[in-house]
DOVEXSE-823900 format. One record per residue (C-alpha): residue number from 1; residue in one letter; x, y, z. Coordinates in steps of 0.001 Angstrom, whole numbers. Each point is the difference from the previous one (the first is absolute). Example, Ala and Ser with C-alpha at 12.3 -4.5 7.8 and 13.67 -1.06 7.14 Angstrom:
<pts>
PT num residuo      c1      c2      c3
PT   1       a   12300   -4500    7800
PT   2       s    1370    3440    -660
</pts>
This chain:
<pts>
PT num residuo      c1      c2      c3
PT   1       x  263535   75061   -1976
PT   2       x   -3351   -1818     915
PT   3       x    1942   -3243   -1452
PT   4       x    2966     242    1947
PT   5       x   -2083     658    3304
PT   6       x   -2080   -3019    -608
PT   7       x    2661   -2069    -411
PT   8       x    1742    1386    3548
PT   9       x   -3098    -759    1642
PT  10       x    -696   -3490   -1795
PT  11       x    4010    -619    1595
PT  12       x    -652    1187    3031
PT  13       x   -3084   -2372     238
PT  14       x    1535   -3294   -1336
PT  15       x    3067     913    2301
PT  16       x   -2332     353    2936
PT  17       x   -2046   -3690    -593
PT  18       x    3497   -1480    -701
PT  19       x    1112     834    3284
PT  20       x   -2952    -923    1696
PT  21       x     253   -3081   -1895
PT  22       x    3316   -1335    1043
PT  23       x    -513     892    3449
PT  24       x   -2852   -1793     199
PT  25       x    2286   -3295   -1888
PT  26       x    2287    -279    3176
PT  27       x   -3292   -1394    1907
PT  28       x    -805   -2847   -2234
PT  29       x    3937    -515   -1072
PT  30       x     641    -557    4083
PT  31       x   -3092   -2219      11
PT  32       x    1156   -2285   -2956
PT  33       x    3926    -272    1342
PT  34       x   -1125   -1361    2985
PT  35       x   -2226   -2475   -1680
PT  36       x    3212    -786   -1718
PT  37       x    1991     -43    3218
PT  38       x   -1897   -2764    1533
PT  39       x    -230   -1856   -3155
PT  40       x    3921    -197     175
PT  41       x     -23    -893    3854
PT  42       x   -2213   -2905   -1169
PT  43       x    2282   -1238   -2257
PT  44       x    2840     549    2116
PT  45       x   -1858   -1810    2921
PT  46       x    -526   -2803   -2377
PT  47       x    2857    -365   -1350
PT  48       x    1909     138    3194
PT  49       x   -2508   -2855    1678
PT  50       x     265   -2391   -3237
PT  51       x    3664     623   -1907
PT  52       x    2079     700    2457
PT  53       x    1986    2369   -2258
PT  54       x    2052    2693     860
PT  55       x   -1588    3635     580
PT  56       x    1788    1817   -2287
PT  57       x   -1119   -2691   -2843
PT  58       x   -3790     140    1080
PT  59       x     527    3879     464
PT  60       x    1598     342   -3656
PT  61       x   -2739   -2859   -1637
PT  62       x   -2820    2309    2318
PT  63       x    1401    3403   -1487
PT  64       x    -806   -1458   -3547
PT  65       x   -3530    -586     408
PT  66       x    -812    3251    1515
PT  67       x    -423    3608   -1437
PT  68       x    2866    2554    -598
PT  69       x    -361    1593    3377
PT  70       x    -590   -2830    2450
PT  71       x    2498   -2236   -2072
PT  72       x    2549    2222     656
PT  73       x      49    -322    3715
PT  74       x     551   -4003    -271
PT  75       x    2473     560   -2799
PT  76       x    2055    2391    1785
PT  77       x      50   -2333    2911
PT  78       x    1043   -2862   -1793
PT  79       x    2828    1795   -1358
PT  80       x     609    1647    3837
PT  81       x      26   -3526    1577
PT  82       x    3357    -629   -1713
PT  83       x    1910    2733    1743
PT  84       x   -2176    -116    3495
PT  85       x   -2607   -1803    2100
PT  86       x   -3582    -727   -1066
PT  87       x   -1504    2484    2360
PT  88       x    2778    2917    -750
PT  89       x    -812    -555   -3748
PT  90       x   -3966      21     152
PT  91       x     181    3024    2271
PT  92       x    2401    1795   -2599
PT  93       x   -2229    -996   -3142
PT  94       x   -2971    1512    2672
PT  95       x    1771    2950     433
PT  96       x     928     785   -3605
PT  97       x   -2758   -1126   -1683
PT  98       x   -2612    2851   -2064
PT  99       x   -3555   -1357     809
PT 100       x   -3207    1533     761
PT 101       x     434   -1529    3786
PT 102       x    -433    1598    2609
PT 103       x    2243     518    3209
PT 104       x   -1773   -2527    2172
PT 105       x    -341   -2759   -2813
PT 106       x    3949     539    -545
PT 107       x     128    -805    3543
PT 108       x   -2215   -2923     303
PT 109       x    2816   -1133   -3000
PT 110       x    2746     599    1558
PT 111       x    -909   -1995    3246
PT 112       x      97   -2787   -1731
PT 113       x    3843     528    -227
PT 114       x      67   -1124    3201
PT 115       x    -417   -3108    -598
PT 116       x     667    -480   -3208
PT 117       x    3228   -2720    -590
PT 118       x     557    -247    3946
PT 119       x   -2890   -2879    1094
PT 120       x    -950   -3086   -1269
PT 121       x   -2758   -1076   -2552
PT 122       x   -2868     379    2653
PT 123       x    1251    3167    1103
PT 124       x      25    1886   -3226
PT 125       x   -2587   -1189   -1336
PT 126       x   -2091     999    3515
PT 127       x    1759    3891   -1242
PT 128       x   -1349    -233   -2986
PT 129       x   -3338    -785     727
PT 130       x     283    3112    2800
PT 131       x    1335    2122   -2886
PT 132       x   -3066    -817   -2215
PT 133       x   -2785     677    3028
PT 134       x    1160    3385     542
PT 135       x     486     283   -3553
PT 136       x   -3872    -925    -854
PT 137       x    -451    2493    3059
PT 138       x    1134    2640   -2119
PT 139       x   -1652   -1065   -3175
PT 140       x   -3136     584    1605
PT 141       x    1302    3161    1185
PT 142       x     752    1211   -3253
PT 143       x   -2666   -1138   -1948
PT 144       x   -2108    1989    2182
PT 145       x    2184    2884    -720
PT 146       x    -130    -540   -3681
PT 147       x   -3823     180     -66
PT 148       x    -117    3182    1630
PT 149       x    3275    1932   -1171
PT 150       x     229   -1260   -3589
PT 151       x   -3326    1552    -954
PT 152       x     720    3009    1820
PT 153       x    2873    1543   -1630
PT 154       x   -1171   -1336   -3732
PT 155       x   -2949    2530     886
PT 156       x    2265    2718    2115
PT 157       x    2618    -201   -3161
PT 158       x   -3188     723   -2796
PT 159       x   -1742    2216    2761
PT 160       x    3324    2039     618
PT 161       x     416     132   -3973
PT 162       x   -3325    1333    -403
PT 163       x     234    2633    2451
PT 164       x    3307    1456   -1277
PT 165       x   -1392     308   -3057
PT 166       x   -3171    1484    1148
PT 167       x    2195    3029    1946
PT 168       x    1921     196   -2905
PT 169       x   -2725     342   -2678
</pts>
C-alpha cells in the first residue's frame, strides 16, 4: 500500500514539473522562431536585391534552410503562390501556420502581404526591412518575457508538485 502511494505521489510530482516545464518552453520556442523569422527575411531580402528570382523559388529555397515550424510558412506559400497572389498566399501560410507566435507578430507578418508581389524591387525590399524592425521590436519584447516567465512556471510546475504532494501525504 505504502508502494503504490509513493508511486501516485512520485506521478503526481513529475506530472506537475512537466507541465510547468513545457509551459515555460513556449517562451524561449517564440523567442528562437523569431530569430529564425528574420533570418529568412534576410535571405529573402537578399535574394530579392541580388537574383532577381521569383518569390515562390526564394520562398521554397528559404523554407529549406529554416526549422520545421518557420519553414513551413515559406513552403506553404510557395506552393500557395501557384493558385493565388503573393500576398493572398503569405497571409494564408500566416494564418495556418502552428508556431509559438503570437497575435501581434502574426500581424506584423501578414502586413507584409501588402506589399508583397505588387511593387517593384525598392519597394519590397523597403517592406521587408519594415517587417524585420518591428520584428526585432518584438524579439526584444519576448526575450524579456522569456527571462521572467520561463523561470517562473519551471518553479510554479515543481512548487505546485510539491504542494500536492505535501496535502496529500
Amino acid at each position: 500500500m505504502i508502494v503504490v502511494k509513493t508511486f501516485f505521489l512520485l506521478g503526481i510530482f513529475i506530472i506537475s514539473t512537466y507541465i510547468g516545464i513545457t509551459i515555460s518552453k513556449k517562451y524561449s520556442s517564440r523567442v528562437k522562431e523569431l530569430k529564425e523569422l528574420l533570418s529568412a527575411l534576410n535571405m529573402f531580402e537578399e535574394k530579392i536585391k541580388f537574383t532577381y528570382e521569383p518569390i515562390p523559388d526564394v520562398f521554397f529555397e528559404i523554407s529549406q534552410n529554416c526549422s520545421a515550424n518557420i519553414g513551413k510558412i515559406f513552403e506553404e506559400s510557395s506552393y500557395n503562390m501557384k493558385m493565388m497572389s503573393a500576398g493572398l498566399a503569405w497571409e494564408k501560410a500566416i494564418d495556418e501556420s502552428n508556431t509559438k507566435l503570437t497575435k501581434d507578430d502574426k500581424e506584423i507578418l501578414r502586413n507584409l502581404a501588402k506589399m508583397l508581389g505588387k511593387t517593384d524591387l525598392d519597394g519590397q525590399v523597403s517592406e521587408i526591412r519594415l517587417t524585420k524592425k518591428f520584428l526585432e521590436t518584438k524579439l526584444q519584447d519576448a526575450q524579456l518575457e522569456k527571462s521572467k516567465n520561463e523561470k517562473l512556471f519551471k518553479t510554479l510546475g515543481v512548487t505546485c508538485g510539491l504542494a500536492i504532494v505535501i496535502i496529500l501525504v
